[in-house]
N, C-alpha and C positions, 0 to 999 in steps of 0.2 A: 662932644663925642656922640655916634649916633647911636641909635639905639642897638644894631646889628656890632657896633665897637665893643659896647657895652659887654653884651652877651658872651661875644671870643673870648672878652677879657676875663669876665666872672667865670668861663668855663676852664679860663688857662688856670687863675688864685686855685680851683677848685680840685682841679687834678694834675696840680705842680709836683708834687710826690711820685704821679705816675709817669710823667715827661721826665724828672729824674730818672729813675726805674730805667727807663727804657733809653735813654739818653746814654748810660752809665753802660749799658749791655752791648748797646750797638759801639762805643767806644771801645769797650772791653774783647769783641769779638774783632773789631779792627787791629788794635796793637797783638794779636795772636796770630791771626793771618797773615800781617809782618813776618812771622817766624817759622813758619809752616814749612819753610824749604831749607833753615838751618840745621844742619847733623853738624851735631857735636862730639865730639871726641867718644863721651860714654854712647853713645849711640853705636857708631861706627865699629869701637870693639870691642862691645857687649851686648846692646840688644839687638843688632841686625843678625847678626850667629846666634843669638838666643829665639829668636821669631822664628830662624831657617831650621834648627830645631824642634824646638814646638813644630811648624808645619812638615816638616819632614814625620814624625813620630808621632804625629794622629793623639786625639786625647790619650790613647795608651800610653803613649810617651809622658804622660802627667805622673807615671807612678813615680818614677825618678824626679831630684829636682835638677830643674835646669836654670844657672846661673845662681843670684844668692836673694832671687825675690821669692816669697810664699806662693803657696798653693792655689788660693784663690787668686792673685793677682794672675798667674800663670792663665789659668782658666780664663780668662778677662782675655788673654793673649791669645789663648788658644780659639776664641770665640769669633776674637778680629782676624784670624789668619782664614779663616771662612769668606772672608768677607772680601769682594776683588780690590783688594785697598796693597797700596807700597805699603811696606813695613812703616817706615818714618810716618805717614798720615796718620796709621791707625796708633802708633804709640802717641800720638802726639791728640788725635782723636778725644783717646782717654783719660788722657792730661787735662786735655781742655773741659772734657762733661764734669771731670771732679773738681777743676774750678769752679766751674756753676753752682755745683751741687757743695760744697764746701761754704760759697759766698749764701747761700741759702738758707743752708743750716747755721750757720753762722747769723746771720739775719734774725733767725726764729728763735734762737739762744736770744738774743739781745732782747728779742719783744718780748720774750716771754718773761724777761727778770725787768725789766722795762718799768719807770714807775708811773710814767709823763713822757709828752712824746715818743710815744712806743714806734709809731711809722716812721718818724723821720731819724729815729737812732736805729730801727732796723733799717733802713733803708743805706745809711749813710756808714753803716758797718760790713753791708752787699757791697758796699761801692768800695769802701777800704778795702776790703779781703780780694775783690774782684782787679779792682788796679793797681795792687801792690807790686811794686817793680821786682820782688823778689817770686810769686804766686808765676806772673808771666813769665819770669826769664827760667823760672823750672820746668815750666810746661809747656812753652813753644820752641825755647833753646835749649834747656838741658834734654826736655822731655824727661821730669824725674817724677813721681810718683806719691810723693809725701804727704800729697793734700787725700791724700786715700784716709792716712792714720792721725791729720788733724781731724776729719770729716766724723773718724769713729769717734773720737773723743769729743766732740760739737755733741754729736748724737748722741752718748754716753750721757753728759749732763743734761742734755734737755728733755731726758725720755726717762731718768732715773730721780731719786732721792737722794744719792752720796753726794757726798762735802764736795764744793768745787777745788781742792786741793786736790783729789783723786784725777778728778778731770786732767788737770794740771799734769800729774801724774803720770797718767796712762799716755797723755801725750809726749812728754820729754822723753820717754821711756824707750814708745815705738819709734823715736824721731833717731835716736841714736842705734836702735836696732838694725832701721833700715840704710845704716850710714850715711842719713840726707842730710847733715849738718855741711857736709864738706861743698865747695864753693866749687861752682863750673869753671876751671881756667880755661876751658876752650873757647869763652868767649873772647 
């Protein structure tokens, strides 16, 4: 082996973590771009009539609610209808950032209660949450919303002191709140 062998090699051992990382991403943004042009059923009739109010009624239209999502998400909606985006891209947009940010936070939970290999069990817990065939088929097919109220409760336990049963908790809680246990048949 020559010496320049050597080197690519000892550079690859050494930031094998991070060609995961980025392996896993660039994966993860392919099978969602797969999905970018499927409208599903709840799309079609609920959030596209839900978007065309919101942008018909301007944030004043925020006083009421429209449809059975919260306040803030609305706002999130009402942000995207600004923006020269089809309805379907921009719900699907936000779907996919709170994939990210969910796989992240999630990640930082793991390192941080971590006892031994902290990078490769946050890493490989980014890479679970991020390729879960249930995470993508919410977010590029159903375009559902859920990983919003996992995300609170990632960040809940890793920013607080309560028992990880609350965590637990606050999630099963909001998960049936926002009735995202139910399964997309329109696929």
């Amino acid at each position: 082996m020559t010496k320049a062998e050597s080197k690519v090699i000892d550079f690859i051992k050494k930031h094998i973590l991070l060609f995961l990382l980025v392996a896993v991403t660039i994966i993860a943004i392919f099978l969602r771009a797969c999905g970018m042009d499927f409208q599903s059923d709840d799309f079609n009739s609920f959030l596209n009539p839900w978007w065309s109010i919101i942008r018909l009624n301007d944030f004043n239209g925020l006083a009421t609610q429209v449809g059975n999502y919260n306040i803030p998400y609305q706002i999130i909606i009402y942000l995207m209808t600004l923006l020269p985006l089809k309805s379907l891209y921009a719900y699907k947009i936000v779907s996919i950032i709170f994939d990210f940010v969910l796989a992240i936070s999630t990640a930082m939970l793991v390192y941080s209660f971590a006892k031994n290999n902290r990078r490769l069990k946050a890493i490989l817990t980014y890479s679970a949450v991020l390729l879960s065939a249930t995470v993508i088929f919410n977010s590029c097919f159903c375009t559902k919303t859920s990983r919003l109220y996992r995300l609170c409760s990632s960040a809940l336990r890793l920013r607080s002191s309560c028992k990880p049963y609350s965590s637990f908790l606050f999630c099963f809680i909001t998960g049936f709140r926002q009735r995202k246990f139910r399964f997309c048949i329109s696929l």
